[in-house]
C-alpha positions in Angstrom: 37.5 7.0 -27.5 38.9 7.8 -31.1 41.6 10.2 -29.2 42.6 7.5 -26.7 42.9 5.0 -29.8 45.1 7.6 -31.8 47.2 8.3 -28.3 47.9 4.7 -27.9 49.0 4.1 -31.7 51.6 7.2 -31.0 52.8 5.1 -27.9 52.5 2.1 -30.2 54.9 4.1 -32.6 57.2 5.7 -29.4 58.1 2.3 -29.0 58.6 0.4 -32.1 60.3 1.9 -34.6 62.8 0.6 -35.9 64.7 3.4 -37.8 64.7 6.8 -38.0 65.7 9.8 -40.3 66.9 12.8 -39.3 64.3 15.7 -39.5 65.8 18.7 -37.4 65.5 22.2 -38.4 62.6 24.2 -38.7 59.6 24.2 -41.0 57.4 26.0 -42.6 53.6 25.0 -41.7 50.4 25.1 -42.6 47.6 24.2 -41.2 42.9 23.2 -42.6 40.9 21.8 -39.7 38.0 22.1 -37.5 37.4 23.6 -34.3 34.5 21.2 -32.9 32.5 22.8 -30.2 30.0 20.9 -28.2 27.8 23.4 -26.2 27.0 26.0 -28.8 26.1 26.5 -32.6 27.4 26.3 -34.8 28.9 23.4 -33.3 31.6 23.0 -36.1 33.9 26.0 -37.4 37.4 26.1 -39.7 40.6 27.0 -38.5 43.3 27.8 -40.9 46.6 29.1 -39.6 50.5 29.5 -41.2 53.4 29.1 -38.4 56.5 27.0 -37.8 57.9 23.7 -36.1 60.9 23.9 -34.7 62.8 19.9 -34.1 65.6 19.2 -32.4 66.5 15.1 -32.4 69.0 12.8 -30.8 68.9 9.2 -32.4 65.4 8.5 -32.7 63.8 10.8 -30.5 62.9 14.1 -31.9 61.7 17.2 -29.5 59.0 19.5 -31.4 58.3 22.9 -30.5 54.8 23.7 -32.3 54.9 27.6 -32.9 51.7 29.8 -32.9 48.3 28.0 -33.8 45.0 30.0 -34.7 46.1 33.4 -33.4 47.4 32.0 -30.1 50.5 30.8 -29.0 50.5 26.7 -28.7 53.9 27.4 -26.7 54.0 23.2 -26.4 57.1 21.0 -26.3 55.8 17.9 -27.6 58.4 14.4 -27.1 58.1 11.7 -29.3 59.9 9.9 -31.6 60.9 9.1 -35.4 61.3 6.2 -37.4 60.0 4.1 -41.1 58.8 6.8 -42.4 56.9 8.1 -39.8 56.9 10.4 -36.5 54.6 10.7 -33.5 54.6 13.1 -30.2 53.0 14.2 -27.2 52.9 16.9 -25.4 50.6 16.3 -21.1 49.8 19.9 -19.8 49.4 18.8 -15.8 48.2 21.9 -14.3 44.5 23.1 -14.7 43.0 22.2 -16.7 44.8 18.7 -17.7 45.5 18.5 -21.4 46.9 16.1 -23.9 47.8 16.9 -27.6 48.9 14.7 -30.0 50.7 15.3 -33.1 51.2 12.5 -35.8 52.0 11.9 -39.6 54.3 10.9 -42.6 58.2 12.2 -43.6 59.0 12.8 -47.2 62.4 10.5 -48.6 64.3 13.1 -48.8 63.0 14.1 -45.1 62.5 17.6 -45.9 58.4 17.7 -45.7 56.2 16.6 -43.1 52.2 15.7 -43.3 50.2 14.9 -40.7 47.2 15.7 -38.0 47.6 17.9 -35.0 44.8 16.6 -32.3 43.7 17.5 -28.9 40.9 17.6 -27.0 39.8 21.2 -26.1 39.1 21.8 -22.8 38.6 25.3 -21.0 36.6 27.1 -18.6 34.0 29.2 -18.7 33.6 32.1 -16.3 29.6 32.4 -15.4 29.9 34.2 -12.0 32.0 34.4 -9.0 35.0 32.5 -8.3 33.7 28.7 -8.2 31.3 28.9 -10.6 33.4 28.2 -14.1 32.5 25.5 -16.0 34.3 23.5 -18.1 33.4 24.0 -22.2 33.9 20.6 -24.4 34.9 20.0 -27.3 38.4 19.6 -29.5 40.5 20.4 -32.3 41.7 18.9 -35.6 43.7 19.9 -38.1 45.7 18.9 -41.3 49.2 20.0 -42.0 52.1 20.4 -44.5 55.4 21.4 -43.1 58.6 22.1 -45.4 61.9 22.6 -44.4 63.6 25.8 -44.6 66.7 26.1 -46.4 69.8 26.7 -44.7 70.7 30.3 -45.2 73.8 30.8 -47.5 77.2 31.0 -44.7 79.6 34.2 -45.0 81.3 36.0 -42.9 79.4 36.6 -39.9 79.6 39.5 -37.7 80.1 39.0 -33.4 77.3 41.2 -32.8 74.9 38.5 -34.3 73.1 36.4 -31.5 71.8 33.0 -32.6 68.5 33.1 -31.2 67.3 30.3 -28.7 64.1 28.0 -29.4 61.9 29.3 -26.1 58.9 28.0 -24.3 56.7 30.7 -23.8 53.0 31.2 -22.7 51.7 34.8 -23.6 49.4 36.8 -21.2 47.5 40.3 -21.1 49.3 41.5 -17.4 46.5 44.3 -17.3 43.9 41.7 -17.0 46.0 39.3 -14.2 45.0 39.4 -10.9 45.0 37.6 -7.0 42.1 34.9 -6.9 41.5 32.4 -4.3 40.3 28.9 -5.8 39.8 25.3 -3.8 41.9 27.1 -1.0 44.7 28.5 -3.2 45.6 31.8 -4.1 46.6 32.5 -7.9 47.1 34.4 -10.2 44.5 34.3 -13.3 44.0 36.1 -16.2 40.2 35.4 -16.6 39.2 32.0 -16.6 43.1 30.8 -16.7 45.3 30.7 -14.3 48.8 31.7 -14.3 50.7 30.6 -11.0 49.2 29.5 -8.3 50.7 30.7 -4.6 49.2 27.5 -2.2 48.0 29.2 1.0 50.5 32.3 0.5 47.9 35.3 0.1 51.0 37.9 0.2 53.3 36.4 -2.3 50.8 36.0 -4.9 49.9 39.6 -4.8 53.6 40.8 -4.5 54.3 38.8 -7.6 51.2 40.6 -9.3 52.9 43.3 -8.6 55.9 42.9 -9.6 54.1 41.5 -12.9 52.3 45.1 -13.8 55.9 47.0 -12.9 58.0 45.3 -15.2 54.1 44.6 -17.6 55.4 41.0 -17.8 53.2 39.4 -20.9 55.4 36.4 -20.9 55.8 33.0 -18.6 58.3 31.0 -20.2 60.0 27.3 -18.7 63.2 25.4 -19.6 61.4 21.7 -19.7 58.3 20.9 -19.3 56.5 19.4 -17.2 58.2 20.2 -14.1 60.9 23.0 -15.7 63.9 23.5 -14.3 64.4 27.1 -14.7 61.3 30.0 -15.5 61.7 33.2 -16.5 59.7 35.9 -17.4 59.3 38.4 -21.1 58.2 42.1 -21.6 57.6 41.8 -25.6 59.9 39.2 -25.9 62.9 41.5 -23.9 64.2 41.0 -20.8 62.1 43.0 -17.8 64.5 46.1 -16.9 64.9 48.0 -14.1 64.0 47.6 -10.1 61.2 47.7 -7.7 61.5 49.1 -4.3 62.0 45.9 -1.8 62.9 43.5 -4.6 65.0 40.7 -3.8 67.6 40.0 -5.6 70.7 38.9 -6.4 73.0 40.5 -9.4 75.3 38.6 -11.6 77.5 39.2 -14.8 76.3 37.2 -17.5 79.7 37.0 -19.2 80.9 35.1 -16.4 78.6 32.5 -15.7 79.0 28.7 -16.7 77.4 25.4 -16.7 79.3 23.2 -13.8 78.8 19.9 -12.6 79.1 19.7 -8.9 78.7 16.9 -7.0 76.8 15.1 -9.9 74.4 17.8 -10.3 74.3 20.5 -13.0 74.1 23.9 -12.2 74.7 27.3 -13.8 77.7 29.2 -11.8 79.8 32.1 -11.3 82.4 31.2 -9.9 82.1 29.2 -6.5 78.8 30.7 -6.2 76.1 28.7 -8.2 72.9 30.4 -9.4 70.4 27.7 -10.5 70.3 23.7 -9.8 69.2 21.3 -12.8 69.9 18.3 -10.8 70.5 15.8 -13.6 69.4 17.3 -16.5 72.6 18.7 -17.8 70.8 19.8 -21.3 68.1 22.1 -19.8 71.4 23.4 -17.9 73.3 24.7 -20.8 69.8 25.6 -23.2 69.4 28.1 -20.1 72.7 29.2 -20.3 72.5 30.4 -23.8 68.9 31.9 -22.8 70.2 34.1 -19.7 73.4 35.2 -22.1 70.7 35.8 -25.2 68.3 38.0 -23.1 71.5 39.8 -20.6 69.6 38.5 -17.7 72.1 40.0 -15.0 70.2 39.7 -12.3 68.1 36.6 -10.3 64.8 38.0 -8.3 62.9 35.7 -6.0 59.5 36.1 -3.8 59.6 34.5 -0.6 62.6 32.4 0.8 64.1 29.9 1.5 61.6 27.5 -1.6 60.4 30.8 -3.0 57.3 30.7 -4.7 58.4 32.7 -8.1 61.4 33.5 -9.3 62.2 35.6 -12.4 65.4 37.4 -14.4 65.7 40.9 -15.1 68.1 43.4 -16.5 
């Protein structure tokens, strides 16, 4: 009840305030609380963690990318907004299980530190047996934190060779423990008790995207937007996958020639009359995966199973 109470006050916030300063830039964080579980003891235990917040605001509304929490990566685009003195966001997970954090708090004057709570219930599964049998394991999470600003480095003479490094969305996984599991009638991909990608009735392309996962040891899944992104892609240690796989299908491109066209009132990223991904409307998730594909060198564009193929990924 308390959590639905705070979620509504954030709504509350979302749509009344009345003026807002501008915190973008990234912070410095750090973070007290409790990890509350409800099915073992001790039922209570502390979690203390140092990472980052990464904002990026238009106006009022401010986009927060909450960096690693506890030893894991949160990998969470909360949306919310700013204003009086204060700043409240959300961030719904809609796949399995559902989710719902909530971050909330205070801004400084001079808008350079953040306080606040980071909130959400924690809900997971448990595996106890064969496929069916997980339970789910209640219980949630609350923390305090500080976040400063960091200063702006010192500007010089920069050299071309420098890459301004992209904010990404990325969810970390072990690929030697992912594997084909059928659940409610679906085949997926899980690591453990989580699952990864889910395939629908398609038994074949789930287990050619495992294996294309263990080639390339893919231990990333990362989305422009969320829910519902517009573009994923996948990481080996934070690099772009490299080389090929026998039967692969895909398509090559030069990443020095691509741009981000609208055509026919729909954003896409092209190379010249040839267009490689569709954003529909969303014209900003267009160009931040621009300036992904060029950071990384993506230069080529893989899929499994066409037409409406049920992965697709990049890869040098």
């Amino acid at each position: 009840m308390r959590f639905v109470v705070l979620v509504m006050g954030c709504i509350m916030l979302l749509v009344f305030c009345l003026w807002a300063q501008d915190i973008s830039g990234e912070y410095e964080v750090s973070i007290r609380g409790t990890n509350i579980y409800l099915d073992v003891d001790p039922a209570q235990r502390p979690v203390s963690d140092e990472t980052t917040i990464e904002i990026e605001q238009s106006g009022e509304k401010i986009s927060l990318t909450f960096g690693s929490f506890a030893g894991a990566s949160a990998a969470t685009l909360f949306k919310g907004k700013v204003g009086n003195n204060r700043f409240c966001a959300v961030w719904w997970y809609q796949g399995s299980p559902h989710e719902t954090k909530l971050i909330w708090g205070t801004v400084s004057g001079d808008g350079r530190t953040l306080k606040g709570t980071f909130m959400y219930p924690r809900v997971a599964y448990r595996d106890e047996g064969p496929a069916g049998s997980q339970r789910l394991v209640p219980g949630w999470v609350e923390a305090k934190f500080t976040a400063s600003k960091k200063l702006a480095p010192i500007t010089g003479i920069v050299r071309p060779d420098i890459r301004l490094r992209v904010q990404e969305d990325c969810i970390s996984f072990d690929y030697r423990n992912a594997e084909v599991k059928r659940f409610n009638g679906n085949w997926k991909i899980v690591e453990g008790s989580h699952w990864l990608m889910d395939f629908g009735n398609n038994a074949d392309e789930a287990r050619q995207a495992l294996r294309v996962i263990k080639r390339y040891r893919m231990d990333s899944r990362c989305f422009v937007g969320r829910p519902d992104p517009s573009m994923e892609y996948m990481l080996v240690n934070g690099k772009a996958p490299q080389g090929s796989i026998s039967g692969e299908d895909c398509l090559a491109f030069n990443p020095a020639d691509i741009q981000v066209k609208e055509i026919n009132g729909r954003w896409k990223i092209v190379q010249g009359s040839r267009w490689l991904v569709d954003f529909a409307a969303k014209e900003a998730e267009a160009r931040k995966a621009l300036s992904i594909i060029k950071m990384h060198g993506f230069d080529h564009i893989c899929y499994i199973g066409r037409p409406n193929p049920s992965m697709t990924y990049f890869r040098k």
